[in-house]
C-alpha positions in Angstrom: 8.5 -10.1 12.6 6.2 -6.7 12.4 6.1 -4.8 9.3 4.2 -1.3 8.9 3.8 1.0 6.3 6.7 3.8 6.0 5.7 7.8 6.1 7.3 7.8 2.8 4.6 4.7 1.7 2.0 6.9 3.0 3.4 10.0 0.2 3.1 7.6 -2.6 -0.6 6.6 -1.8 -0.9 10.5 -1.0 0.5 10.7 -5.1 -0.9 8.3 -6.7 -4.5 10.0 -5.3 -3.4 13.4 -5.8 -3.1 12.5 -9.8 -7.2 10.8 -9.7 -7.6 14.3 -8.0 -5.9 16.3 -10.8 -7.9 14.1 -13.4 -11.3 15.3 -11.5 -10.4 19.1 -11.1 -9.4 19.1 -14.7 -12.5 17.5 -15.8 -14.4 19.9 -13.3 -12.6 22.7 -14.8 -14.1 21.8 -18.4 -17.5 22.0 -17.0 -17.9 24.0 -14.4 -15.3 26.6 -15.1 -12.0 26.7 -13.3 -13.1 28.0 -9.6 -14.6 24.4 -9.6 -11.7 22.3 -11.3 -9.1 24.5 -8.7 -11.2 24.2 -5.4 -12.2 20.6 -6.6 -8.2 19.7 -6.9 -7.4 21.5 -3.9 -10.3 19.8 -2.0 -9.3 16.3 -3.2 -6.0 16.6 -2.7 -6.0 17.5 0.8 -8.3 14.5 1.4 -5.6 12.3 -1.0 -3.0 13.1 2.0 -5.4 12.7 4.6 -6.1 8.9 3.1 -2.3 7.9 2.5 -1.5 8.8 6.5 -5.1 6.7 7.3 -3.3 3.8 5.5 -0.6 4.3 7.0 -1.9 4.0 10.5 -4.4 1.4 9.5 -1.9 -1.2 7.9 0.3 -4.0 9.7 1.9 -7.2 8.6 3.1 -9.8 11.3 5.1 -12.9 10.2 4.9 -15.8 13.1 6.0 -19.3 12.9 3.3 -20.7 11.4 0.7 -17.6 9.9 0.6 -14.4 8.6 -1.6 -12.0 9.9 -2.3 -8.8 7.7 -4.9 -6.4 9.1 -6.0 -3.0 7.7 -8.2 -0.7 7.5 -8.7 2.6 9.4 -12.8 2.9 10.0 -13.4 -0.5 8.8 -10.8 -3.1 10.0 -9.9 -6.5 8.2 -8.0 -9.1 9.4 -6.7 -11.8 7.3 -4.7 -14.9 8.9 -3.0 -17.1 6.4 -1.3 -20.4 7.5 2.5 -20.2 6.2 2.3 -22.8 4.5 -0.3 -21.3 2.2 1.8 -18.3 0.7 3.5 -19.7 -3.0 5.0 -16.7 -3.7 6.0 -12.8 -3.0 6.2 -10.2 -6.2 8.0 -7.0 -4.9 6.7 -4.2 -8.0 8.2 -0.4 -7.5 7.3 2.4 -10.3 10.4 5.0 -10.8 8.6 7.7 -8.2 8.4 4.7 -5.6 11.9 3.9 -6.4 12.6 7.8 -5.8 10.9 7.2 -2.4 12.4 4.2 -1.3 9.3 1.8 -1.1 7.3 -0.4 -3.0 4.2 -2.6 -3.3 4.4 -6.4 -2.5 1.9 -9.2 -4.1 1.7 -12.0 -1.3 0.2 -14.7 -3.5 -1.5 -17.8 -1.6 -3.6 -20.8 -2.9 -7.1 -19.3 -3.8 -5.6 -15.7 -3.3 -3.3 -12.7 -3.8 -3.3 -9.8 -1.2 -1.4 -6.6 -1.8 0.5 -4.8 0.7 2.0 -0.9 -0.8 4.3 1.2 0.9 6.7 -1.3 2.6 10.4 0.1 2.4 12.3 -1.3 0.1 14.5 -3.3 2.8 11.2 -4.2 4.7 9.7 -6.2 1.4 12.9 -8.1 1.0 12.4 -8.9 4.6 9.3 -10.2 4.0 10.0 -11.9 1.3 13.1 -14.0 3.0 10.5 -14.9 6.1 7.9 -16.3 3.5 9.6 -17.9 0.9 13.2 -18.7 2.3 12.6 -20.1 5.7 9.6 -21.5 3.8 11.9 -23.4 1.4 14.6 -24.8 4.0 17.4 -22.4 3.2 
């Protein structure tokens, strides 16, 4: 099974940046005056978008028999291969705007570590979780 990041993933990475962005232009405002807090914001959260669709592109999740492959990373790619048999457990977490959107971040925890994967939709995490954990326990 393949799993990707939705568009609508991509807008809540797009968010969640565009508030650090806010926090910036209002600090820049403060004290630089508010041509550099607004352009700053605007600036920022252009680039906030720009990141969440990078992410988006950048990001995959393949379940096989016996691994799971993760790779991401746009510029700078990572590729992490974990033997099935490894993963102890899947944590779905969703915040009341991801909720709104219709995805949410998982937590695929393994022995030695925990690797996050945001933006699935809601009915691709609870497809990942029944590959890892349900096949994984017999039923």
């Amino acid at each position: 099974m393949n799993f990707t990041i939705s568009r609508k993933g991509a807008l809540l990475v797009g968010c969640w940046l565009t508030a650090l962005a806010a926090a910036a232009g209002l600090l820049l405002w403060l004290l630089g005056g508010i041509c550099w807090g607004a352009g700053s914001f605007l600036l920022l959260s252009a680039a906030a978008f720009c990141f969440g669709e990078l992410h988006r592109r950048g990001y995959w999740v393949r379940v096989t028999e016996r691994e799971l492959s993760i790779e991401r990373g746009f510029f700078y790619r990572v590729l992490q291969r974990i033997p099935r048999r490894c993963v102890t457990g899947v944590n779905c977490f969703s915040s009341p705007l991801s909720r709104r959107l219709g995805v949410c971040a998982v937590l695929i925890h393994t022995t030695g570590l925990s690797t996050p994967v945001i933006g699935l939709s809601i009915a691709d995490s609870e497809r990942l979780r029944a590959a890892l954990i349900l096949e994984e326990a017999g039923e």
